[in-house]
LUMZAVEX-555101 format. One record per residue (C-alpha): residue number from 0; x, y, z. Coordinates in pm, 1 decimal. Layout:
BEGIN
+-------+----------+----------+----------+
! marvo !       c1 !       c2 !       c3 !
+-------+----------+----------+----------+
!   NUM !        X !        Y !        Z !
...
+-------+----------+----------+----------+
***
This chain:
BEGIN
+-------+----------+----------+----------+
! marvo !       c1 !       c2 !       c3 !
+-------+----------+----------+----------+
!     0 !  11302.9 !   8584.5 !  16174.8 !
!     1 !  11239.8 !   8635.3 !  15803.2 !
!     2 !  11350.0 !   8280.5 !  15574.6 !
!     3 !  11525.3 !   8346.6 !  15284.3 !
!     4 !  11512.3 !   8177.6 !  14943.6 !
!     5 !  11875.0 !   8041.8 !  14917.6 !
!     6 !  11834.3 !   7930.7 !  14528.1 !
!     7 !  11479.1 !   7800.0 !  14398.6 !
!     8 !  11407.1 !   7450.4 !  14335.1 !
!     9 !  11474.3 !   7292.6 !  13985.2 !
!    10 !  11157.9 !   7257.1 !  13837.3 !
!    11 !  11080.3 !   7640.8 !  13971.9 !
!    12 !  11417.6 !   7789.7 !  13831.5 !
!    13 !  11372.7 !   7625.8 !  13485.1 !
!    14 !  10990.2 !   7773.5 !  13448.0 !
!    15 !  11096.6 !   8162.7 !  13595.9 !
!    16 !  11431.5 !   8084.3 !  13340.6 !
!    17 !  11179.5 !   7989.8 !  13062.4 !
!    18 !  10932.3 !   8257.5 !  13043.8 !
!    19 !  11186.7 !   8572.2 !  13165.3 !
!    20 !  11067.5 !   8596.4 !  13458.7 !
!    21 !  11217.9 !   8643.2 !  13826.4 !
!    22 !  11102.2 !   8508.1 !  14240.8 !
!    23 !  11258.7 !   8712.2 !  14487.5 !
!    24 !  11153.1 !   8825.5 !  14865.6 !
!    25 !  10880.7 !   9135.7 !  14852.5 !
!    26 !  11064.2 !   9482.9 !  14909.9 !
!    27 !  10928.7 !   9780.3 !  15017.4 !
!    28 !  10905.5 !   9911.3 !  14634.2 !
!    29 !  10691.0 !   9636.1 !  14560.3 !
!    30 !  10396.2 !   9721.8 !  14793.4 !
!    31 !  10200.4 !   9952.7 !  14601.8 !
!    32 !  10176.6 !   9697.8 !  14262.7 !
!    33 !  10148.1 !   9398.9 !  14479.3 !
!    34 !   9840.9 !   9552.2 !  14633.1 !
!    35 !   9702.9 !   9616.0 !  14289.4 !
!    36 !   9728.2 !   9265.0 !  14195.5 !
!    37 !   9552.2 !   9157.7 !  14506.7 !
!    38 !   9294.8 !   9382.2 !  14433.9 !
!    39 !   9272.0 !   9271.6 !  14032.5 !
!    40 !   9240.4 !   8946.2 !  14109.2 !
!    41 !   8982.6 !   8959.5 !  14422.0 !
!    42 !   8775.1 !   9191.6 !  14174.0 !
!    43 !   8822.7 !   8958.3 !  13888.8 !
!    44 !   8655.1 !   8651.1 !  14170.0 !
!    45 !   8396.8 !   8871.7 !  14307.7 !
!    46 !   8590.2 !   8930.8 !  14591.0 !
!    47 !   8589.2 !   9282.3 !  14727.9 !
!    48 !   8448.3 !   9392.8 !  15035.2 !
!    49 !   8481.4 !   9362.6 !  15398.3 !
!    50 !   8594.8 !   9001.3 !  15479.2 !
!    51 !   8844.5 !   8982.2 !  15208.0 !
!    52 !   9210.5 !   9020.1 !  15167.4 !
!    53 !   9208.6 !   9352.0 !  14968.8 !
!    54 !   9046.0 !   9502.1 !  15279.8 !
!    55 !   9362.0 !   9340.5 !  15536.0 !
!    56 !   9586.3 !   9661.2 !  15666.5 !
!    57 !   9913.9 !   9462.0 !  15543.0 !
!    58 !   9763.8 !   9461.1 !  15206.2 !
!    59 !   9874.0 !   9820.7 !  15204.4 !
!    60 !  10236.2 !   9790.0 !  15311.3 !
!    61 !  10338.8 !   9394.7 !  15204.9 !
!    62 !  10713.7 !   9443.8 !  15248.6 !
!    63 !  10662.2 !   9566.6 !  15636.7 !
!    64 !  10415.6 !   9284.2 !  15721.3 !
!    65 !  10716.7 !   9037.4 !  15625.1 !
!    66 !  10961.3 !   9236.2 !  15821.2 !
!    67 !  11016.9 !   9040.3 !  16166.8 !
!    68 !  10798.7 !   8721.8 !  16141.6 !
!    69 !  10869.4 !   8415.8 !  16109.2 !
!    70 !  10727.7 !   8377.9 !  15717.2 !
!    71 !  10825.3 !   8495.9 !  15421.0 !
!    72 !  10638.0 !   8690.2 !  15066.9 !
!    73 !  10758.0 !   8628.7 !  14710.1 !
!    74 !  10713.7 !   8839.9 !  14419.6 !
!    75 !  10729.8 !   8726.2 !  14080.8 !
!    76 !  10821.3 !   8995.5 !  13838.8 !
!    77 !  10845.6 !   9023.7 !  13477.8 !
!    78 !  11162.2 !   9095.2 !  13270.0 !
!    79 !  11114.1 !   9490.0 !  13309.7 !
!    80 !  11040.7 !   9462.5 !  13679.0 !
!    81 !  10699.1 !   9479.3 !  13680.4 !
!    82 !  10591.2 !   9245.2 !  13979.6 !
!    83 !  10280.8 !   9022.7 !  13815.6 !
!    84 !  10208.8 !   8813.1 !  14154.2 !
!    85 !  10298.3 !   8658.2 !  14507.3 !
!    86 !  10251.6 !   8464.4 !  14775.5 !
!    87 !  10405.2 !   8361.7 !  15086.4 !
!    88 !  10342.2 !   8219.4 !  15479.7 !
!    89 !  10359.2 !   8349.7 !  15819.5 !
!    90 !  10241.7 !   8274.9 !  16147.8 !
!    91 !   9847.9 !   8202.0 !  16156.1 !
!    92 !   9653.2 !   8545.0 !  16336.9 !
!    93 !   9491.1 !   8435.0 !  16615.1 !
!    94 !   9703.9 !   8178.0 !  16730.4 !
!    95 !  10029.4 !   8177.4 !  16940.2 !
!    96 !  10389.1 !   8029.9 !  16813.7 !
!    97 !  10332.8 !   7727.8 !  17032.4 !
!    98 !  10032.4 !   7608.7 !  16817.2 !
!    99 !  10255.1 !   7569.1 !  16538.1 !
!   100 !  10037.2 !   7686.8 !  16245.7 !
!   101 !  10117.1 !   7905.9 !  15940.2 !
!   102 !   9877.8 !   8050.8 !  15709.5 !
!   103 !   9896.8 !   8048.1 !  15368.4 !
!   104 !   9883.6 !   8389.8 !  15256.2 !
!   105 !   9792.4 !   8564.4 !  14928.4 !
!   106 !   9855.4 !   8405.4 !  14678.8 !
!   107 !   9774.0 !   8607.1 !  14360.0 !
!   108 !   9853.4 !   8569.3 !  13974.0 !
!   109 !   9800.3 !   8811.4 !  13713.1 !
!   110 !   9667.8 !   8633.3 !  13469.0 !
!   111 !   9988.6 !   8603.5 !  13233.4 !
!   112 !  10126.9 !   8398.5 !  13510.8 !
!   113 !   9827.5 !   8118.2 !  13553.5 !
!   114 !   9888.3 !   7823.1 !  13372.9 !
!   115 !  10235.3 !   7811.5 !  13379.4 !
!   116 !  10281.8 !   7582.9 !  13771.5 !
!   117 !  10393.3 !   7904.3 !  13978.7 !
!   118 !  10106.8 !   7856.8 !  14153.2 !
!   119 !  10204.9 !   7497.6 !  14267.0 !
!   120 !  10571.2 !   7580.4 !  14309.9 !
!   121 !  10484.8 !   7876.3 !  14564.9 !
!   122 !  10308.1 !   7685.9 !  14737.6 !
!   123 !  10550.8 !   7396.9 !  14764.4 !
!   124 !  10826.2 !   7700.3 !  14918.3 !
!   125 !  10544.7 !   7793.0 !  15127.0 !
!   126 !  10492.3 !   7411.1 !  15230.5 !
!   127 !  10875.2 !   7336.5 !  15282.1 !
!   128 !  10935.3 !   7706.2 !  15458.7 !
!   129 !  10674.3 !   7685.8 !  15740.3 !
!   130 !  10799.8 !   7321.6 !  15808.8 !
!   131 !  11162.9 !   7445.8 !  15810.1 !
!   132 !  11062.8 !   7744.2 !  16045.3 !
!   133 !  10928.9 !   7461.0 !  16315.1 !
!   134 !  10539.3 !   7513.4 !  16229.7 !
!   135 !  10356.7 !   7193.9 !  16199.4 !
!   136 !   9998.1 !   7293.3 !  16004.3 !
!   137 !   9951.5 !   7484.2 !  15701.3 !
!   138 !   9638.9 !   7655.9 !  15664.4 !
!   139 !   9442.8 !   7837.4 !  15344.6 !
!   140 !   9152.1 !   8023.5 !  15342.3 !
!   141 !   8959.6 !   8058.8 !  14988.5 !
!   142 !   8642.5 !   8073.9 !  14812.0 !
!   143 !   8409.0 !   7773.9 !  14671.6 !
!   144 !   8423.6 !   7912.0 !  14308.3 !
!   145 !   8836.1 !   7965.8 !  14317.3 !
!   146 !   8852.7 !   7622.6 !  14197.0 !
!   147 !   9199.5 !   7666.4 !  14065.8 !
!   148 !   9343.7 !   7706.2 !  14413.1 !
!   149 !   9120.4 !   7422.2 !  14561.5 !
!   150 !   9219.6 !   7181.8 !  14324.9 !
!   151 !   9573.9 !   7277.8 !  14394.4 !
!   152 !   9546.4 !   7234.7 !  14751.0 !
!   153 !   9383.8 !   6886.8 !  14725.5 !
!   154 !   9697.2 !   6779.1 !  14476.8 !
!   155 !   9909.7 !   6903.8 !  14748.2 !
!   156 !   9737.0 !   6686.6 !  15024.9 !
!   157 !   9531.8 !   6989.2 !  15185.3 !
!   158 !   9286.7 !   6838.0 !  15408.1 !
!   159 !   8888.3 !   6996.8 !  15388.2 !
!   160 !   8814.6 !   7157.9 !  15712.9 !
!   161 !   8436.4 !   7201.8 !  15873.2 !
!   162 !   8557.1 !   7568.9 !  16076.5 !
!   163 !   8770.4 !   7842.1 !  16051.2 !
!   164 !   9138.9 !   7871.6 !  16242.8 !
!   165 !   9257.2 !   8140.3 !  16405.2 !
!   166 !   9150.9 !   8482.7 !  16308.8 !
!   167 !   9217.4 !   8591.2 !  15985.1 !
!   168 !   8897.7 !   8835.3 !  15921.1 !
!   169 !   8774.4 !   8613.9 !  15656.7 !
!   170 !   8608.3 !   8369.9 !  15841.2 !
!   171 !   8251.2 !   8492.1 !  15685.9 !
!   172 !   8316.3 !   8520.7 !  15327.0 !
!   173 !   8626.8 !   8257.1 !  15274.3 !
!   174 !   8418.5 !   7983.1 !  15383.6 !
!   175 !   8632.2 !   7711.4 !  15243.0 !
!   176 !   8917.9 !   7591.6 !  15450.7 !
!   177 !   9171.8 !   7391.0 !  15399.5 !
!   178 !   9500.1 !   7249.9 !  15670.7 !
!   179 !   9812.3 !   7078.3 !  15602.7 !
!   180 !   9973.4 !   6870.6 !  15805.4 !
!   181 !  10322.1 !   6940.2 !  15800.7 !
+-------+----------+----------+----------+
***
């Protein structure tokens, strides 16, 4: 069961209205440039290598990794179409449906979209999909010196976590973890 985005929030249509810029579900078009921001940004953080997103098989084909679940992946695109960033949820690997827990999964700006609260406002659809769709944790996987998206997940009442849940891959290198309770 894929969720869909009915209309976004207030705050979240007034910034996309404000800077030109558009949130829709990830389509098959959209694979090959969302992969290239995923990979910009992880490069950008040091990030590349086994153990990190740009290395995960859906990285290659987004849109089909969607397709089915019971999640859902946002692009944010710019005026011309150019897709600039993403993020989205779906069911945590390594666990079953009865354990009730989501992942938060890659989330990734180009930098002409930091600063502007997308970042906060994906992950508040994230948050207020996974509950919708019956899970009850939210978990996110990151790096200590992506302080950005720690502090973010601290604002949003992430709690700290000493180990790893399920199996994302990244266990070894994204060795901060974070869980909220939804």
């Amino acid at each position: 069961m894929t969720l869909t985005l009915s209309a976004p929030p207030l705050l979240l249509h007034r910034i996309l209205c404000q800077h030109g810029i558009t949130l829709r579900p990830i389509k098959a078009g959209d694979n090959d440039a969302m992969r290239d921001v995923i990979i910009a940004v992880l490069t950008e953080y040091g990030c590349i290598g086994p153990g990190y997103a740009c290395n995960d098989p859906e990285t290659q084909a987004m849109s089909a990794a969607y397709d089915g679940v019971t999640g859902q992946y946002w692009v944010i695109e710019d005026p011309e179409g150019t897709v600039l960033g993403g993020g989205g949820f779906s069911q945590l690997k390594g666990t079953n449906p009865s354990d009730g827990i989501a992942e938060l999964q890659k989330v990734y700006f180009s930098p002409q979209l930091r600063g502007l609260g997308l970042g906060k406002q994906i992950l508040t659809l994230a948050i207020e999909g996974a509950r919708s769709a019956g899970y009850r944790t939210l978990y996110a996987e990151t790096v200590p010196h992506m302080i950005h998206a720690i502090g973010l997940y601290e604002r949003l009442g992430f709690e700290l976590l000493n180990a790893p849940l399920g199996n994302t891959g990244h266990a070894e290198r994204c060795t901060t973890r974070y869980a909220l309770h939804l």
